[in-house]
Each structure stands twice: as structure tokens, then as C-alpha cells.
C-alpha positions as CSV (number, residue, x, y, z in Angstrom):
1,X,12.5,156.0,-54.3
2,X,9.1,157.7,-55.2
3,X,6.9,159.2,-52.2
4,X,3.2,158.7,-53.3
5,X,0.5,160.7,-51.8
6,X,-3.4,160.7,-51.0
7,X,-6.2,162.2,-53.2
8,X,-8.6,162.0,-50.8
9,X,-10.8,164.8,-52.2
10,X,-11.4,162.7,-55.4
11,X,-12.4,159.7,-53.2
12,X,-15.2,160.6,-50.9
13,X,-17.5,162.5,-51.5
14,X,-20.6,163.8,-48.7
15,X,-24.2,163.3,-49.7
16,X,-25.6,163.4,-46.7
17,X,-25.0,164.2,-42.9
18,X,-25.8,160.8,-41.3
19,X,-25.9,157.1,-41.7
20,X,-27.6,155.2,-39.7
21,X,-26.9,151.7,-38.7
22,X,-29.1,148.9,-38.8
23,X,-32.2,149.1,-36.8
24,X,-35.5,150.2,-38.0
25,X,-34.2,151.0,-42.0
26,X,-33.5,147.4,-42.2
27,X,-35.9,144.3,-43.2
28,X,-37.0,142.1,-40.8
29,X,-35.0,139.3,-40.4
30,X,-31.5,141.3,-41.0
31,X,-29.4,140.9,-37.6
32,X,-26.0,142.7,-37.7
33,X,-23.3,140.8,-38.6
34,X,-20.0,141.4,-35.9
35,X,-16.3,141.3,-37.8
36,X,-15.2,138.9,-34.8
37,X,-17.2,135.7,-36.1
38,X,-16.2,134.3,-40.1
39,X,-18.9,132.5,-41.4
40,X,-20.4,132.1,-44.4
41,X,-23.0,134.5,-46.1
42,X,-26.3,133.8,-48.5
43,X,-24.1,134.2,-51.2
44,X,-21.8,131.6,-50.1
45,X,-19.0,133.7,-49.7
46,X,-16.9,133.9,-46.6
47,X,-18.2,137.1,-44.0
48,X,-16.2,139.1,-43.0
49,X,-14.2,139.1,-45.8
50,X,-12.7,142.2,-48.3
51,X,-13.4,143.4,-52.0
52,X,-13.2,146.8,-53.5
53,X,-15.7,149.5,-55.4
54,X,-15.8,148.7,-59.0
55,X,-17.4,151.5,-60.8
56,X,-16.9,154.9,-60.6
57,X,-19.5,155.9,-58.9
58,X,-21.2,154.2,-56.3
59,X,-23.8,155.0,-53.8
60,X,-23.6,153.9,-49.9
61,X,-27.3,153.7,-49.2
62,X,-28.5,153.5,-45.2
63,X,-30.5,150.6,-46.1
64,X,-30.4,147.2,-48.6
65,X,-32.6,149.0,-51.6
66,X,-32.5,151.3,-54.2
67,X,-35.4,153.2,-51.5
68,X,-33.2,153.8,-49.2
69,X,-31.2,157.7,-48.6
70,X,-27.9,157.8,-50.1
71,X,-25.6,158.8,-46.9
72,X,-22.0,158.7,-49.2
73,X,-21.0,158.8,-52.9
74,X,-17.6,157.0,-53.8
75,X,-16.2,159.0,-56.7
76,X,-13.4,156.5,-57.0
77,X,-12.9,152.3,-58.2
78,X,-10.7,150.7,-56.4
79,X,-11.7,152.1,-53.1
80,X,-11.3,148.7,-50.5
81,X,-14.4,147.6,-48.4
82,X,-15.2,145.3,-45.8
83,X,-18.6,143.3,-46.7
84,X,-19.9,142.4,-43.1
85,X,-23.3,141.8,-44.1
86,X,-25.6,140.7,-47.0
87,X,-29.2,140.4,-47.8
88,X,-30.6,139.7,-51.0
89,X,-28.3,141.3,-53.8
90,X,-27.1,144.1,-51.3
91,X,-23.5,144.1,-48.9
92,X,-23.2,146.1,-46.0
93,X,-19.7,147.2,-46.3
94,X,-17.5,149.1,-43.9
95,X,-14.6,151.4,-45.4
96,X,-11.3,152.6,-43.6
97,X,-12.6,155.3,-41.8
98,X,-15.5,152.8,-40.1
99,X,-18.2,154.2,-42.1
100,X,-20.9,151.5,-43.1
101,X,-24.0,151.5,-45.4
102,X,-25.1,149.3,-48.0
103,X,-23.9,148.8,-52.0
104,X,-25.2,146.6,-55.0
105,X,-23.5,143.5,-55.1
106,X,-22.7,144.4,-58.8
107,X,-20.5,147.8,-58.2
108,X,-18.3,145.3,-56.0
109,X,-15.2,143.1,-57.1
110,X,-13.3,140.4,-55.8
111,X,-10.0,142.2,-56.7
112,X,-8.0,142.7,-53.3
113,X,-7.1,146.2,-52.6
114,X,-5.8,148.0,-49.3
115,X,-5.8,151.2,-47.8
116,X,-2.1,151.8,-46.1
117,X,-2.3,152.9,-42.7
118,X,-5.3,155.0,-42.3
119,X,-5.1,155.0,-38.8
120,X,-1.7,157.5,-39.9
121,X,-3.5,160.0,-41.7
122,X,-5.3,161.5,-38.4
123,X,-2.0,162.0,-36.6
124,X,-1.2,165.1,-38.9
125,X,2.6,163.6,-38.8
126,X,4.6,162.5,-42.0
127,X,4.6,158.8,-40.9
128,X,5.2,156.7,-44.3
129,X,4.7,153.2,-44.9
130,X,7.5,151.4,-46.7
131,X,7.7,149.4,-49.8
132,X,10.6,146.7,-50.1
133,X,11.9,145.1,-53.1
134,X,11.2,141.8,-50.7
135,X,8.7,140.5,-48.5
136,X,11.7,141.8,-45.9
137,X,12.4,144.2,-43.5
138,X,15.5,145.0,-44.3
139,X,15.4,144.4,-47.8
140,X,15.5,147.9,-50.1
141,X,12.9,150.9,-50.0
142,X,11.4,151.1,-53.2
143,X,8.6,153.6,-52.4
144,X,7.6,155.7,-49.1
145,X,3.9,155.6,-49.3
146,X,1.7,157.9,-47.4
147,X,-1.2,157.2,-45.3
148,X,-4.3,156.1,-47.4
149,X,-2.9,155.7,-50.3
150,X,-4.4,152.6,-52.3
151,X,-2.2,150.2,-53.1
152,X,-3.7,146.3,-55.1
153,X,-3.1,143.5,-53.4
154,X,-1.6,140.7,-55.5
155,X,-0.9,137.9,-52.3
156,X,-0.2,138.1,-48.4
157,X,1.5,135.2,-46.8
158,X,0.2,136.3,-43.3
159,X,2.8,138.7,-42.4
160,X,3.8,140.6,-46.1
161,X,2.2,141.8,-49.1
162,X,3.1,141.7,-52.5
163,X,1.4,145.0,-53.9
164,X,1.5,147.9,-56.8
165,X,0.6,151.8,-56.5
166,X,1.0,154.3,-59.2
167,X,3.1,151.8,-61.4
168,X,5.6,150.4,-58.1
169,X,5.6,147.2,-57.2
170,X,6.8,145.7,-54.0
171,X,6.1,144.6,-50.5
172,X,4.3,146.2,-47.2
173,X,4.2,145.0,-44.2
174,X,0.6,143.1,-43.5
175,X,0.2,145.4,-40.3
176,X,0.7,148.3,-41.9
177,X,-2.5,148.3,-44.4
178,X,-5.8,148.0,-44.4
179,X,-7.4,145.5,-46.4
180,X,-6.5,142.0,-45.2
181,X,-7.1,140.3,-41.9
182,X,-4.1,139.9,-39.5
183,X,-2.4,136.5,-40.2
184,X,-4.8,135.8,-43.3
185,X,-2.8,134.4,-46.0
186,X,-4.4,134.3,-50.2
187,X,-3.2,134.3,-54.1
């Protein structure tokens, strides 16, 4: 059984001190967009829905433009996101840790990825996540993985997903991760 662990210095890195939310630094005719109520986007894609940084470096901007202050640098692909908004060619996107800006539609992808159980990481505890050899609780460990750690997300049936890390493949628990919607099921 491996143990596989965070590198959250390489993931985040601080460009600014703030972000502000939407208000004044967005275009008229930009309303938030609340988590709570799917529906469809401009793009025709669903909203809320999840994707994950593609490049390797990509700047969370406080507003939908290239004008707009840089409040976070993501020095890491991979990294999931939530888009809850869009406008033109820009997402608003909200990571693990709530933080929320705006990112290029082009340094996003479609590929599913998940952050396992962030809301660990603050308790300073060594709580690990599990990862069967089944979509099963009591099926075999095959790796304890630590809070944040990203792990691709191949399926979810609503209740388990079949995911990789660091070469492992397996399944977590759907409540465990963050990264798909409770209940949502996709191949």
C-alpha cells in the first residue's frame, strides 16, 4: 500500500493579496452565478459543472480580461476547478479552498480531476482517504492518500470513483473528494 502526499508549495502560488468578487471589476450585464441552480452557460455547457487547469501556468485574474490584476498564479496542470460563471471566452472558476477569479477558456480542459478531501488538510490530523481495489468499502486498500492530493477522475457512478494518482489506480469514495457533485454520475 503506497501513502501519497501533497505538494502544495508547487501548486499555488500568491501574486497578490486580494481578490475581489464580482461587483464593480465586472461588465455590465455579468450577475453572479450561485452553485445551487444547474443551468446552462453561453457556451452551452452545463453551470456549475467541473474541469481542471491545463497549462502550466495560469493566471486567476479578478476580472473577465487580460486588464484585469492577477490575484493567483497556478504553477501546476491538473489543478481541478469549478466554472460557475462565463462571459465571453472567460470562466469564473472556484478552486478547493473557495478561492474564485477568472481564467481563459483555453488554459481549461474537460478532463475530470479531484482534489481528495481538502476540507482534511486544515485539521492538522493524519486523516487519509482510502483507495480500494473496488468501488467497495470493504474491498482492499490499495493506497492511503492524503488530504489534497490530486487524483484523475476516470467515472463516478454517484457514490464511487474510479481514479489514478502517482501511477495507482483504484476507487474513493464520492464523498471523500472534491471534484464531482454529490450523486452526479459520468464516463
Amino acid at each position: 500500500m503506497r501513502r501519497l502526499s501533497l505538494l502544495a508549495a508547487s501548486c499555488l502560488v500568491l501574486a497578490a493579496t486580494t481578490i475581489v468578487p464580482s461587483g464593480p471589476f465586472c461588465p455590465s450585464g455579468v450577475g453572479v452565478a450561485h452553485a445551487q441552480s444547474a443551468g446552462k452557460g453561453p457556451s452551452g455547457l452545463p453551470l456549475p459543472r467541473f474541469v481542471s487547469l491545463k497549462a502550466t501556468r495560469v493566471n486567476l485574474r479578478i476580472g473577465p480580461g487580460r486588464d484585469y490584476a492577477v490575484a493567483w498564479l497556478y504553477t501546476r496542470p491538473g489543478v481541478p476547478m469549478e466554472v460557475i460563471q462565463e462571459y465571453d471566452n472567460w470562466r469564473r472558476v472556484r478552486d478547493a479552498e473557495g478561492t474564485e477569479g477568472w481564467v481563459y477558456q483555453s488554459l481549461l480542459s474537460g478532463e475530470r480531476t479531484a482534489t481528495v478531501a481538502p476540507w482534511k488538510a486544515a485539521s492538522g490530523k493524519d486523516e487519509f482517504t482510502s483507495m480500494h481495489r473496488e468501488a467497495r468499502a470493504n474491498a482492499r486498500v490499495v493506497a492511503r492518500l492524503e488530504p489534497g492530493v490530486v487524483v484523475k477522475v476516470k467515472a463516478c457512478d454517484g457514490e464511487w470513483c474510479e481514479a489514478s494518482a502517482e501511477g495507482m489506480d483504484g476507487y474513493v469514495a464520492q464523498s471523500q473528494i472534491w471534484g464531482a457533485y454529490p450523486g452526479e454520475a459520468f464516463r
